[in-house]
Backbone atoms as SQL, in Angstrom:
CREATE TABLE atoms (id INTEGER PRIMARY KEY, chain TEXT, resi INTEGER, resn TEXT, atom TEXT, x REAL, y REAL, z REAL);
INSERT INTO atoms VALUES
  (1, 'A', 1, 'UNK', 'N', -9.157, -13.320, -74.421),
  (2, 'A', 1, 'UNK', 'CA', -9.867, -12.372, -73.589),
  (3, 'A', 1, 'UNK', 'C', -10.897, -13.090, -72.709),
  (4, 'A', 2, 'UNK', 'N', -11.652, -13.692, -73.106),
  (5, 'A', 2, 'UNK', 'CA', -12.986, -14.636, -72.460),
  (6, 'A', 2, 'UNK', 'C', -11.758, -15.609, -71.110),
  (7, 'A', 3, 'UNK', 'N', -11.109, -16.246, -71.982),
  (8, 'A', 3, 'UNK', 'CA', -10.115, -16.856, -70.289),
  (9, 'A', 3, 'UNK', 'C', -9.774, -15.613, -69.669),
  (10, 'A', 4, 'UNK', 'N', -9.426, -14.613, -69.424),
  (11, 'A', 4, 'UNK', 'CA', -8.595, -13.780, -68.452),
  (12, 'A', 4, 'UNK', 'C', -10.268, -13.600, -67.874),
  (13, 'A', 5, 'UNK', 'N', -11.541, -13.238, -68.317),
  (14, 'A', 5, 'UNK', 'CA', -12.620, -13.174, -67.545),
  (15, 'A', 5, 'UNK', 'C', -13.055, -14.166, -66.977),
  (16, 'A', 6, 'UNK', 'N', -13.097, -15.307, -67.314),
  (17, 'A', 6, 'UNK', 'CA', -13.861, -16.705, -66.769),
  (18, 'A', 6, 'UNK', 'C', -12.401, -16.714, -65.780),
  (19, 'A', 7, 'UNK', 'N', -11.265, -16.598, -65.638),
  (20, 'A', 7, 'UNK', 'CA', -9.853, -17.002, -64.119),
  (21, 'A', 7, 'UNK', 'C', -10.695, -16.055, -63.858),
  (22, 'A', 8, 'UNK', 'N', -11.330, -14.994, -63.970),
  (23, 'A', 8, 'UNK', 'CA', -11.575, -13.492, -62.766),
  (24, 'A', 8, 'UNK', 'C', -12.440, -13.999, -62.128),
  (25, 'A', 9, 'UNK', 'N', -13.078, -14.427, -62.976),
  (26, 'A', 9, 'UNK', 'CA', -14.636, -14.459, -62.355),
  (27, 'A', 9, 'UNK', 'C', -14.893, -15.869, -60.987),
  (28, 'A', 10, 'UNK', 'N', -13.698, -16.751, -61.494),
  (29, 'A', 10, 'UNK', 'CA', -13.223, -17.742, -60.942),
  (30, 'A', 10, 'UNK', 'C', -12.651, -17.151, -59.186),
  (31, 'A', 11, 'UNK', 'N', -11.352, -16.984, -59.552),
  (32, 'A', 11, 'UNK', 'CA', -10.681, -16.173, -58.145),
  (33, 'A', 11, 'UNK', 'C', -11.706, -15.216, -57.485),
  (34, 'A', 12, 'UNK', 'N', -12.009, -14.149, -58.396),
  (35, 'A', 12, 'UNK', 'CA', -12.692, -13.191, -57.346),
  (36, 'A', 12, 'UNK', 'C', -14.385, -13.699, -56.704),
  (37, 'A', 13, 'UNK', 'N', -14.863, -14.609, -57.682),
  (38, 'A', 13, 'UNK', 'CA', -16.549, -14.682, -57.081),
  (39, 'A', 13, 'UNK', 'C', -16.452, -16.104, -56.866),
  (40, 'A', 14, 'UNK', 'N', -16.882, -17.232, -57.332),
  (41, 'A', 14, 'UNK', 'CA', -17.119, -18.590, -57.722),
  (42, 'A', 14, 'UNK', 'C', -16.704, -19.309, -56.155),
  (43, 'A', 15, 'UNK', 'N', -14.788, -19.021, -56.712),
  (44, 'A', 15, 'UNK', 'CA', -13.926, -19.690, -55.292),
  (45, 'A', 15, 'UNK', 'C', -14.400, -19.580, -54.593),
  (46, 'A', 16, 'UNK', 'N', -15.025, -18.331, -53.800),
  (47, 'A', 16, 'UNK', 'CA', -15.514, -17.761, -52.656),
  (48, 'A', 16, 'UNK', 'C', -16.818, -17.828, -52.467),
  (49, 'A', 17, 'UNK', 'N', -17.432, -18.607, -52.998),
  (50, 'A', 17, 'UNK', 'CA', -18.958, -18.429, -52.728),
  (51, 'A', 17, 'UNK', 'C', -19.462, -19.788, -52.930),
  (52, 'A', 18, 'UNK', 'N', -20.407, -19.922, -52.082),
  (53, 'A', 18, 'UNK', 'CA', -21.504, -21.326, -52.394),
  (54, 'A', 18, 'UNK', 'C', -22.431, -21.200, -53.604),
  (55, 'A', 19, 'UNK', 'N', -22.529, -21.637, -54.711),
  (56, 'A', 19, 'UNK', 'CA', -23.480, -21.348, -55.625),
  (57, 'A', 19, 'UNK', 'C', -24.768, -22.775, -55.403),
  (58, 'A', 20, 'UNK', 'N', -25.848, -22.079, -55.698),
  (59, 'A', 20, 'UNK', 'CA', -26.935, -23.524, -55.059),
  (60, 'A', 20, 'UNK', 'C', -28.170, -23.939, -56.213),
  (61, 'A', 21, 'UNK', 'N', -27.472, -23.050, -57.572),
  (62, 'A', 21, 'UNK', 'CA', -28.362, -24.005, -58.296),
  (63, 'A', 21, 'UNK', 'C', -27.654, -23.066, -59.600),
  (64, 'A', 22, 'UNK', 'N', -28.200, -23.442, -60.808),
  (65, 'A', 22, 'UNK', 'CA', -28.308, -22.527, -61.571),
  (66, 'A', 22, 'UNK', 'C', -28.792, -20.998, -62.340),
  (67, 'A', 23, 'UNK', 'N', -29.588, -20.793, -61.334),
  (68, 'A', 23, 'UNK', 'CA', -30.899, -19.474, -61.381),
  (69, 'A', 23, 'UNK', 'C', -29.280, -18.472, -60.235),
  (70, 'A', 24, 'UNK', 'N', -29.349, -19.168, -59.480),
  (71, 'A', 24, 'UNK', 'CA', -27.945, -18.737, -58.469),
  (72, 'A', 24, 'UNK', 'C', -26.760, -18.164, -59.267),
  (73, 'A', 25, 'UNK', 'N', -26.447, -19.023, -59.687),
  (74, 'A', 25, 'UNK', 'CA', -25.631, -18.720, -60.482),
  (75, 'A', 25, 'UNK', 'C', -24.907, -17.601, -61.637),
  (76, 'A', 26, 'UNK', 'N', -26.362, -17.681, -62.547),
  (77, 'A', 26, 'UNK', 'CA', -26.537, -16.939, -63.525),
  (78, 'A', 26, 'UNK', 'C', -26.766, -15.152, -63.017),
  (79, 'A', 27, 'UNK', 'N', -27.533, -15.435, -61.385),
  (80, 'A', 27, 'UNK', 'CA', -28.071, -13.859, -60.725),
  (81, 'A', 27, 'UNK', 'C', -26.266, -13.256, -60.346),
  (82, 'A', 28, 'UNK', 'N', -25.541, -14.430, -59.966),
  (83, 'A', 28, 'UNK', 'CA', -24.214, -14.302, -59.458),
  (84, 'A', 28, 'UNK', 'C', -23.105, -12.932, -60.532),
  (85, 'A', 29, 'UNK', 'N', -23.315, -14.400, -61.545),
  (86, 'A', 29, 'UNK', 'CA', -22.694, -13.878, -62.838),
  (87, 'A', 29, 'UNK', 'C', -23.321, -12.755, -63.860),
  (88, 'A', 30, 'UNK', 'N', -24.323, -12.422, -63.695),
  (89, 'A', 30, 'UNK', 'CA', -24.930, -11.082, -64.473),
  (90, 'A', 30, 'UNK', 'C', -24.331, -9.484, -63.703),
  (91, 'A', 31, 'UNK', 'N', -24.357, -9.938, -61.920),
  (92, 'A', 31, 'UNK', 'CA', -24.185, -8.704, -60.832),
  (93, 'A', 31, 'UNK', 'C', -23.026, -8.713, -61.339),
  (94, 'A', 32, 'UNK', 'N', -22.146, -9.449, -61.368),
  (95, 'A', 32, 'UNK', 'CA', -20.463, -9.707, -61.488),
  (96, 'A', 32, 'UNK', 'C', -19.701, -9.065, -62.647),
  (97, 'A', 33, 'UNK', 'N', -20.791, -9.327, -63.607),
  (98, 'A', 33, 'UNK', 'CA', -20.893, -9.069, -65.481),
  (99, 'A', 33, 'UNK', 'C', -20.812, -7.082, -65.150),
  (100, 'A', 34, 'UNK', 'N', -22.150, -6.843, -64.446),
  (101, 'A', 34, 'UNK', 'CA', -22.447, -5.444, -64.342),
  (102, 'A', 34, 'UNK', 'C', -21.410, -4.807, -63.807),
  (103, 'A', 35, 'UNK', 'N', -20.847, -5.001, -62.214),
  (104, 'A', 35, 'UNK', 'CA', -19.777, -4.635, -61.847),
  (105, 'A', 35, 'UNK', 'C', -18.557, -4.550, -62.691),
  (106, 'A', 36, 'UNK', 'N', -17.744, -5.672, -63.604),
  (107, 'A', 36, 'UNK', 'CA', -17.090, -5.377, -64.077),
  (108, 'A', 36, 'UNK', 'C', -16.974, -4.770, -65.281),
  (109, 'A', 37, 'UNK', 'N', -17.776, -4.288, -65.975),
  (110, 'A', 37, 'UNK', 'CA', -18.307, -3.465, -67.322),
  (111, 'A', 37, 'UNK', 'C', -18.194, -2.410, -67.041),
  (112, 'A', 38, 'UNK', 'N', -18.819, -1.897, -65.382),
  (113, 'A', 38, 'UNK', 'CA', -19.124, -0.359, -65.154),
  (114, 'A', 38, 'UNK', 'C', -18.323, 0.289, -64.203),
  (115, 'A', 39, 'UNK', 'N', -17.762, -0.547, -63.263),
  (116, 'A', 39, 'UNK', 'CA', -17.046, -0.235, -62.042),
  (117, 'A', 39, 'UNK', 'C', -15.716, -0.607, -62.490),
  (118, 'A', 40, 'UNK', 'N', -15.018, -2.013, -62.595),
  (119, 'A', 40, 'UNK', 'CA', -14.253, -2.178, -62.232),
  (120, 'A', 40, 'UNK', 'C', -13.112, -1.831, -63.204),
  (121, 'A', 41, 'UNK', 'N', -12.054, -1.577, -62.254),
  (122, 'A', 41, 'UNK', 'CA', -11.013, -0.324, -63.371),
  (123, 'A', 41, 'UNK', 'C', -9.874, -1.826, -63.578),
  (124, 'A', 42, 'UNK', 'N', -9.714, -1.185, -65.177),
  (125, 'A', 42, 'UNK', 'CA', -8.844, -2.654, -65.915),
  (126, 'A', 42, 'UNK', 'C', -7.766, -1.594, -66.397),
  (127, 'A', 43, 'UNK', 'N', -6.510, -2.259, -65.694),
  (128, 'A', 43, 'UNK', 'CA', -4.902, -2.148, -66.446),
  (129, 'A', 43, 'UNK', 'C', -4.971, -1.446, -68.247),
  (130, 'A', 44, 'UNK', 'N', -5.277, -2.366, -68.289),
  (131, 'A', 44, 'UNK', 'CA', -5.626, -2.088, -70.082),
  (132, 'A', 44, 'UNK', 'C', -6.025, -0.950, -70.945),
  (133, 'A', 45, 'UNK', 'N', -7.113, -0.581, -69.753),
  (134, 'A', 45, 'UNK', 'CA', -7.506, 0.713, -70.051),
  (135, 'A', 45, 'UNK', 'C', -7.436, 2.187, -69.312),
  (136, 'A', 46, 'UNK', 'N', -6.336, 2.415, -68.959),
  (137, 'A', 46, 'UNK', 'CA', -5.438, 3.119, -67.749),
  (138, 'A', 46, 'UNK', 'C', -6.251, 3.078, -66.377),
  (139, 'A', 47, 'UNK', 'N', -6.636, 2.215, -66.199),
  (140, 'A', 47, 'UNK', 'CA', -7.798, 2.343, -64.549),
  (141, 'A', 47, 'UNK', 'C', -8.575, 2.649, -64.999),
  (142, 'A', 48, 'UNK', 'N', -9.371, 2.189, -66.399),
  (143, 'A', 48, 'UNK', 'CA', -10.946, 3.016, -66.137),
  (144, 'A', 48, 'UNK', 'C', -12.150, 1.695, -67.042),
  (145, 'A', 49, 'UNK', 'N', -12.895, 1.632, -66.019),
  (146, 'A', 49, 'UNK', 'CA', -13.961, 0.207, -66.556),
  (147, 'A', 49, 'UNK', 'C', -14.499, 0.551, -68.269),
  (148, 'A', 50, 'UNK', 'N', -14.693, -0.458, -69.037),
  (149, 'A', 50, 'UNK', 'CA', -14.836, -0.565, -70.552),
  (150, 'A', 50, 'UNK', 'C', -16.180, 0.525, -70.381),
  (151, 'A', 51, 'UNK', 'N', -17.099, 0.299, -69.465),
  (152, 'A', 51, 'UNK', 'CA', -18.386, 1.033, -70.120),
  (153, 'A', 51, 'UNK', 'C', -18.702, 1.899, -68.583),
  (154, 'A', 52, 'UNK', 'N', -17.526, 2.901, -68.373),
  (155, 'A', 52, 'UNK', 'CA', -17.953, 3.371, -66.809),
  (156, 'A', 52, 'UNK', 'C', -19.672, 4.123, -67.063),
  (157, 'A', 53, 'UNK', 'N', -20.312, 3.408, -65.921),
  (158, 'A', 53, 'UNK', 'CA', -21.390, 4.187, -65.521),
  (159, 'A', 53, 'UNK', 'C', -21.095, 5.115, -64.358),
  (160, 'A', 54, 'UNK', 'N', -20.161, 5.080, -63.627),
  (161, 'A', 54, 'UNK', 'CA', -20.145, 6.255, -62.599),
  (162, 'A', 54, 'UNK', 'C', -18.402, 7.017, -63.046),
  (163, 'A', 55, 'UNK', 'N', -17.955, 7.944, -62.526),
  (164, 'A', 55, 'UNK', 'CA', -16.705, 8.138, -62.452),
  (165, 'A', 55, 'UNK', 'C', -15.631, 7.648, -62.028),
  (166, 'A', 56, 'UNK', 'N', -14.509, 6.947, -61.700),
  (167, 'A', 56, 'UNK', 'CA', -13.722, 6.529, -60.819),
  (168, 'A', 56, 'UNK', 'C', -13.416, 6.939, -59.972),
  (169, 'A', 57, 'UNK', 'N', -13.574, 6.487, -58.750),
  (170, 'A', 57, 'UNK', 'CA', -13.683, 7.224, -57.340),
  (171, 'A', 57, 'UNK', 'C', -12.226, 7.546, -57.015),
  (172, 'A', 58, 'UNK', 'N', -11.969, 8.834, -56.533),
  (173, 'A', 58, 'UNK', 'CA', -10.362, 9.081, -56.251),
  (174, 'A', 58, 'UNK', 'C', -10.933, 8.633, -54.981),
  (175, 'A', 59, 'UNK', 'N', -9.830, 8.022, -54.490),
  (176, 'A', 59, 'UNK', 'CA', -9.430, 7.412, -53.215),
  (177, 'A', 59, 'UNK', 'C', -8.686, 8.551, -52.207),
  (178, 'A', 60, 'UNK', 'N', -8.394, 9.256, -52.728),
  (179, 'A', 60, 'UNK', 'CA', -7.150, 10.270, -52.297),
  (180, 'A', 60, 'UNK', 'C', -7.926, 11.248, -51.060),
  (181, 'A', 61, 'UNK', 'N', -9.074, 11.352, -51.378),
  (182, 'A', 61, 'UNK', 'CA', -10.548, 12.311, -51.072),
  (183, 'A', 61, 'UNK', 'C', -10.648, 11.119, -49.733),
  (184, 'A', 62, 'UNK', 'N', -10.849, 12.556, -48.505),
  (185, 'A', 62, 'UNK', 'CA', -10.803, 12.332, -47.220),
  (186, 'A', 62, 'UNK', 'C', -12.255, 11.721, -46.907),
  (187, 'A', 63, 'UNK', 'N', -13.342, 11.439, -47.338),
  (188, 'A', 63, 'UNK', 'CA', -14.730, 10.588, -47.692),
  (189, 'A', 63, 'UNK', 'C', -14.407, 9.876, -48.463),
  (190, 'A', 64, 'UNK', 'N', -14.849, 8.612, -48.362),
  (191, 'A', 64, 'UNK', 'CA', -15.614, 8.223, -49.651),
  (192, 'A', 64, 'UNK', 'C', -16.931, 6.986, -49.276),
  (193, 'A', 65, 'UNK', 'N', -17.401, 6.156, -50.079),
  (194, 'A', 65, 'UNK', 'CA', -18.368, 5.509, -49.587),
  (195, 'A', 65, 'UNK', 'C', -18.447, 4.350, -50.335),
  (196, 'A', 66, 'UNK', 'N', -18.731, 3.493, -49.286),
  (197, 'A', 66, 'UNK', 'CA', -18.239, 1.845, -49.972),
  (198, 'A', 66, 'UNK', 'C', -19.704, 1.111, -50.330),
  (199, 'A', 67, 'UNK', 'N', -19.723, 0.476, -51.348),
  (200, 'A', 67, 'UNK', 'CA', -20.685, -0.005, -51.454),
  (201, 'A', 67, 'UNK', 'C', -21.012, -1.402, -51.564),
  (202, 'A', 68, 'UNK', 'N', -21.163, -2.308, -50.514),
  (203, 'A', 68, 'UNK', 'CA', -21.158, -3.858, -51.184),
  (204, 'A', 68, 'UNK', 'C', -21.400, -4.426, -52.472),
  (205, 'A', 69, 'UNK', 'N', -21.264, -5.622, -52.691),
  (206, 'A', 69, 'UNK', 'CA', -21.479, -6.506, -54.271),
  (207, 'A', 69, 'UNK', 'C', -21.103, -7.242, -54.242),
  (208, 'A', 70, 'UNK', 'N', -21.950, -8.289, -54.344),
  (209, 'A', 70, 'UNK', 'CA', -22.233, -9.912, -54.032),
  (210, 'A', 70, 'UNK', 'C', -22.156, -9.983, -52.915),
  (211, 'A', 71, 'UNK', 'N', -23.422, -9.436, -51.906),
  (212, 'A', 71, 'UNK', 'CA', -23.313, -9.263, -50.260),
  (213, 'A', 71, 'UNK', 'C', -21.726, -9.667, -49.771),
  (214, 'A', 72, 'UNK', 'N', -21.415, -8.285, -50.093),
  (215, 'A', 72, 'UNK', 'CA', -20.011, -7.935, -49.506),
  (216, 'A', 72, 'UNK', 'C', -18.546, -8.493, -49.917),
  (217, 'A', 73, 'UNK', 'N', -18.873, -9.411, -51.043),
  (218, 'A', 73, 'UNK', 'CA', -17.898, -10.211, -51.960),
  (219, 'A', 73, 'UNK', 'C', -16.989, -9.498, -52.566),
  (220, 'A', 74, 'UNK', 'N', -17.481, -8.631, -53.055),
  (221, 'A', 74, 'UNK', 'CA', -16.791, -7.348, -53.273),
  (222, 'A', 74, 'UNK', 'C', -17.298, -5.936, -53.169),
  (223, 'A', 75, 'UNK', 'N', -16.201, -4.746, -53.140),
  (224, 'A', 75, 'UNK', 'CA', -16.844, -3.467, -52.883),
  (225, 'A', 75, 'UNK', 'C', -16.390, -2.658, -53.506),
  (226, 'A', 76, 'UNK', 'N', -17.181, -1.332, -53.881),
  (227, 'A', 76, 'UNK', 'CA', -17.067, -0.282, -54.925),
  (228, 'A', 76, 'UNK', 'C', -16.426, 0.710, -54.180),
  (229, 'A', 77, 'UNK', 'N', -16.290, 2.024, -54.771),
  (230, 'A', 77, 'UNK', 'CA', -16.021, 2.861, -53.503),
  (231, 'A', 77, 'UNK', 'C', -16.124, 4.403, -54.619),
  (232, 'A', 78, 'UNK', 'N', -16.725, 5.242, -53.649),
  (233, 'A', 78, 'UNK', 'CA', -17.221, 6.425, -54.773),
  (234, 'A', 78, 'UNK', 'C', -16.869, 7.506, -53.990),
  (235, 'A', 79, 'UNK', 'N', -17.067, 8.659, -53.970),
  (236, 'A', 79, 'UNK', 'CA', -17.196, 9.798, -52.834),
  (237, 'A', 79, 'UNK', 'C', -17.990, 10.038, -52.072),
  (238, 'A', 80, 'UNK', 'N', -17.426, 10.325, -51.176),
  (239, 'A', 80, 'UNK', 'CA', -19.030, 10.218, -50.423),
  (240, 'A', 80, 'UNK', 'C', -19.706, 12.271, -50.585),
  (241, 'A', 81, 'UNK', 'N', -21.061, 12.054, -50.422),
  (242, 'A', 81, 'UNK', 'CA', -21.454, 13.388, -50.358),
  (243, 'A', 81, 'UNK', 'C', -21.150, 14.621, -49.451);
């Protein structure tokens, strides 16, 4: 389990980003930690994050509203109001 997170965390953040120290790093990997705990929807668990803090945003819904993470590294997406 810990490898399928450390390749994620690899491909989706790390690859793509300049990291410039260790304090960097760790701010990187905590946002990354949060996002994928609360947001991000895992196979495993039919599309729905281990500890959702919000609902899973239907996409289907003619609004919705995107939210950056890791200045724009990645993005959430919810309903919009």
């Amino acid at each position: 389990m810990a490898e399928r997170f450390v390749r994620t965390v690899r491909t989706e953040v790390t690859d793509r980003m300049l990291i410039v120290g260790e304090r960097h790093l760790r701010t990187v990997l905590a946002e990354y930690a949060a996002h994928d705990d609360g947001r991000r929807p895992h196979r495993g668990r039919a599309l729905q994050p281990p500890r959702p803090d919000h609902p899973a945003a239907d996409l289907t819904q003619e609004r919705t509203k995107r939210q950056p993470i890791l200045g724009g590294l990645i993005n959430e997406y919810e309903r919009a109001a």
